[in-house]
C-alpha positions in Angstrom: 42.2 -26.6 69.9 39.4 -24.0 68.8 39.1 -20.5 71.0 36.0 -18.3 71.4 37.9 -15.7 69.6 39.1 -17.9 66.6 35.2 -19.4 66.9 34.0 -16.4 66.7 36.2 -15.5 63.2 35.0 -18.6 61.9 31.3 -17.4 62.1 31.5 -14.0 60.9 33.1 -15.2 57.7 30.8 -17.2 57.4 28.2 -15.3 57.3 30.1 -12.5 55.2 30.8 -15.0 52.4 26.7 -16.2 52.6 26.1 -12.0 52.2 27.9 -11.8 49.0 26.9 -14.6 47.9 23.1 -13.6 48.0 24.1 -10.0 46.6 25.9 -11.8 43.2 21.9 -14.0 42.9 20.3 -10.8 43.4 22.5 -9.3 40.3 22.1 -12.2 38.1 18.0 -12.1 38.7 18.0 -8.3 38.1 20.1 -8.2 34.8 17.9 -11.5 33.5 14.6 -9.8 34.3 16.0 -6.6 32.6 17.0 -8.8 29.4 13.5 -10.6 28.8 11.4 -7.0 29.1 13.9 -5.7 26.2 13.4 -9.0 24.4 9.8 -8.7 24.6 9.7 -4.9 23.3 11.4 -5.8 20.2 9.2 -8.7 19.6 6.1 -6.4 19.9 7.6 -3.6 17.8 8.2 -6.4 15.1 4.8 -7.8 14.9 3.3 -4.7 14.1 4.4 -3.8 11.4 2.9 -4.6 8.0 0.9 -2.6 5.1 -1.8 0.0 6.7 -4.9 0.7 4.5 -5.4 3.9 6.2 -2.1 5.3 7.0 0.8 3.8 5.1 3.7 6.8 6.2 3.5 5.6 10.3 7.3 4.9 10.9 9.5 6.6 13.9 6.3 6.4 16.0 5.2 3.9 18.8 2.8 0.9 17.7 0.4 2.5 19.7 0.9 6.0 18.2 0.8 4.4 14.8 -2.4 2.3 15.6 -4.3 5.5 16.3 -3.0 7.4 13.3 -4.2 4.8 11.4 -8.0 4.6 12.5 -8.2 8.2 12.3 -6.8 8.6 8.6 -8.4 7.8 5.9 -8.2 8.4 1.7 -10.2 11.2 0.1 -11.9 9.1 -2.7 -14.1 10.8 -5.0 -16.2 9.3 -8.2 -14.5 9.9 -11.2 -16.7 7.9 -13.2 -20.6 7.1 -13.5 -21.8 4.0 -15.2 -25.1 4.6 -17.0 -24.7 2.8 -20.5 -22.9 0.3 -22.4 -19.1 1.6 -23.4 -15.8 3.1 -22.6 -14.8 4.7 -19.6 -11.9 6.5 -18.8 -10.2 7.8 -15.8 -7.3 10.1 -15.3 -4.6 8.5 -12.7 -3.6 11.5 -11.9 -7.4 12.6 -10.6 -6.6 9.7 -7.5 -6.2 10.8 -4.4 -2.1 10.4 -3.6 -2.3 11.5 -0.1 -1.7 7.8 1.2 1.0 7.7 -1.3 5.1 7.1 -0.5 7.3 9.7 -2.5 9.8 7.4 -4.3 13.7 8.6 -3.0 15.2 11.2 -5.2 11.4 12.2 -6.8 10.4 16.0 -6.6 6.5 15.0 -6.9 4.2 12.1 -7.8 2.9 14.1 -11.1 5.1 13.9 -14.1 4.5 15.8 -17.8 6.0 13.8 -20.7 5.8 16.1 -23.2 4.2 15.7 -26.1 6.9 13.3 -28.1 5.0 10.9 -25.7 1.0 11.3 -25.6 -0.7 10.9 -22.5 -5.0 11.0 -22.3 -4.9 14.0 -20.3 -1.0 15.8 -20.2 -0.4 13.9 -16.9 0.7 10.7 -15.4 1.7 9.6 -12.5 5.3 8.4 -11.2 7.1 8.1 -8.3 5.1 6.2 -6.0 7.1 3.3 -4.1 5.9 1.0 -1.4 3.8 1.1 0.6 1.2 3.0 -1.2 -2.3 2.8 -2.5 -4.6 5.1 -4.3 -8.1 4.5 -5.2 -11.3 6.3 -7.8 -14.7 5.5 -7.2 -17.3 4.8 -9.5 -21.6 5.0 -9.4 -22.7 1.9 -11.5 -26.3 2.8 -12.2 -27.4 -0.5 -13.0 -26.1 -4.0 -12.8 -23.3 -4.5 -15.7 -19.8 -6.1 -16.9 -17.3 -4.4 -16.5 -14.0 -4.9 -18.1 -10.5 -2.7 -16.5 -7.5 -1.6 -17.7 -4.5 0.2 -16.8 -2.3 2.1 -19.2 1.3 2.2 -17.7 4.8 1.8 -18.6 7.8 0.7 -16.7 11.5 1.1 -18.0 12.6 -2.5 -17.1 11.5 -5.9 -19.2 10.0 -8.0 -17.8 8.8 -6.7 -15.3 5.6 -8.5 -13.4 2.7 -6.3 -12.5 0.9 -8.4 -10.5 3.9 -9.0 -8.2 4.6 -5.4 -7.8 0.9 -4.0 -7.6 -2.7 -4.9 -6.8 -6.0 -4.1 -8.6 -9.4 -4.6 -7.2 -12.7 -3.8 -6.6 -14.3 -3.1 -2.8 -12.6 -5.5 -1.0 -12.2 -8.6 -3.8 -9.6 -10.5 -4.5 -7.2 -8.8 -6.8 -7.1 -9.6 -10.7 -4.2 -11.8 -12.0 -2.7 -10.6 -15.2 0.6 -12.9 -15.9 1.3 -9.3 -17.7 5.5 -8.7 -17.7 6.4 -7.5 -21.6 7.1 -3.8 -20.2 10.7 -1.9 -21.3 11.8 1.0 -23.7 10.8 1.9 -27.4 14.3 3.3 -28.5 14.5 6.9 -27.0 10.8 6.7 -24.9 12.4 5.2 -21.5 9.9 5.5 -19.4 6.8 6.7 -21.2 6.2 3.5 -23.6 2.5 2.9 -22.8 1.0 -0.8 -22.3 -2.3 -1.2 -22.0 -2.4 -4.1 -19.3 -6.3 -5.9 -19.5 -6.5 -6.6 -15.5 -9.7 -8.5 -15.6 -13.3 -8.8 -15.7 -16.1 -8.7 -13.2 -19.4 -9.7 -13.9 -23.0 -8.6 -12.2 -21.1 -5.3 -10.7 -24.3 -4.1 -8.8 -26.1 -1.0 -8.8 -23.9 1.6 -6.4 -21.0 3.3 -5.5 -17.7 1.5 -6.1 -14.2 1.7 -4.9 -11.7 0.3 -7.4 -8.0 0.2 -5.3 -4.3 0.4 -6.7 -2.3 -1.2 -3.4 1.4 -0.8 -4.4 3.6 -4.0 -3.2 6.8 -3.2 -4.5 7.5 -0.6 -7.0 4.9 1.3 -9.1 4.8 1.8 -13.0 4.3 5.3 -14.7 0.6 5.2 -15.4 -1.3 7.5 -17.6 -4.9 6.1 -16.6 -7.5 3.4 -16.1 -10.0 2.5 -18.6 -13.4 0.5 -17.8 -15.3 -1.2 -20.8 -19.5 -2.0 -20.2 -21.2 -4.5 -21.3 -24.6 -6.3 -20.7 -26.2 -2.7 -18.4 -29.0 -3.9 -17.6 -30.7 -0.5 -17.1 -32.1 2.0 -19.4 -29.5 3.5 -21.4 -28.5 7.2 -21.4 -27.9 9.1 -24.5 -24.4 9.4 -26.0 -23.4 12.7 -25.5 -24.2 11.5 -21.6 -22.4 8.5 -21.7 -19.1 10.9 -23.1 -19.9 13.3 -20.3 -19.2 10.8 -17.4 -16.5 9.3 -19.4 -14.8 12.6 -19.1 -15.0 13.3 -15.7 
């Protein structure tokens, strides 16, 4: 036989048990929402990553930091080179702008002197750059021409691909495709045994300023210079002792 008092029990446990019961939901919903705004953060931060033209060095910083770092920095390219005749055209790597460049660990400096046991075009190469990187020269074609490029580098391991470790190219073209791997030493030259690498040639390269860019994938060889070979200018030649002058620069 039930009692108001015993009635009464019944109901206010009742209604205790429903209480906790809704807290525990509340919980559950709470820690769940609190999972998928984490989940979503990391998927952000890992989508935006990638190689940046402008500012390769953003890391530690939010993508939204980074994003404006980016669009605000921007590589100091000068010309190094000016077209105006048929010939051979040569330009110091070391003359590149290296500010978008990323010091390879355990490197002092992105300049290197071998010494004259191993001949460079102007006393200097450059080393030390490691991914992601890219440096770029500019050059004034003043007339339509061919041009053929080069790189002169050397790299300690054989083989070794170039064209899976760095990109060459003009403006914004598609990047030249060498197959080039037969690197490696010369008994005691390690790391100074020069290869000069024939990256391609362009045809019709218009009248204008130029950017020719060096976007490092992977790792980067030590490279002495780039060389440029013109043929077919379609403009009136300069004099030799011009030509050599803008080949110098």
């Amino acid at each position: 036989m039930k009692t108001a008092t015993s009635d009464h029990l019944l109901k206010t446990m009742t209604f205790l048990g429903a209480a906790i019961l809704l807290a525990g939901c509340g919980e559950t919903t709470l820690s769940s929402s609190s999972k998928a705004g984490s989940s979503t953060a990391v998927s952000s931060a890992a989508t935006s990553g990638g190689f940046s033209f402008n500012n390769p060095h953003s890391s530690g910083s939010s993508s939204s930091s980074s994003t404006a770092s980016s669009s605000e920095k921007s590589l100091d390219v000068e010309v190094l080179a000016t077209i105006n005749a048929n010939g051979e055209y040569l330009v110091e790597a070391e003359d590149c702008d290296t500010s978008d460049c990323t010091l390879q660990a355990g490197c002092a400096g992105f300049y290197e002197t071998p010494g004259s046991q191993f001949p460079t075009s102007g006393g200097e190469c450059l080393a030390c750059i490691a991914a992601p990187s890219i440096l770029a020269y500019k050059i004034s074609v003043v007339a339509t021409c061919d041009i053929t490029f080069y790189t002169i580098c050397a790299k300690h391991e054989n083989p070794w691909s170039l064209d899976s470790n760095v990109a060459y190219y003009l403006d914004s073209g598609t990047p030249f495709v060498t197959g080039y791997s037969s690197f490696g030493t010369d008994g005691a030259n390690s790391w100074y045994n020069w290869k000069t690498v024939e990256l391609g040639t362009l045809s019709g390269v218009t009248a204008g300023v130029h950017q020719f860019n060096i976007k490092v994938l992977n790792a980067f060889p030590n490279t002495d210079c780039f060389k440029m070979v013109v043929n077919n200018y379609n403009g009136v030649a300069s004099t030799s002792s011009e030509v050599n002058a803008s080949s110098a620069v």
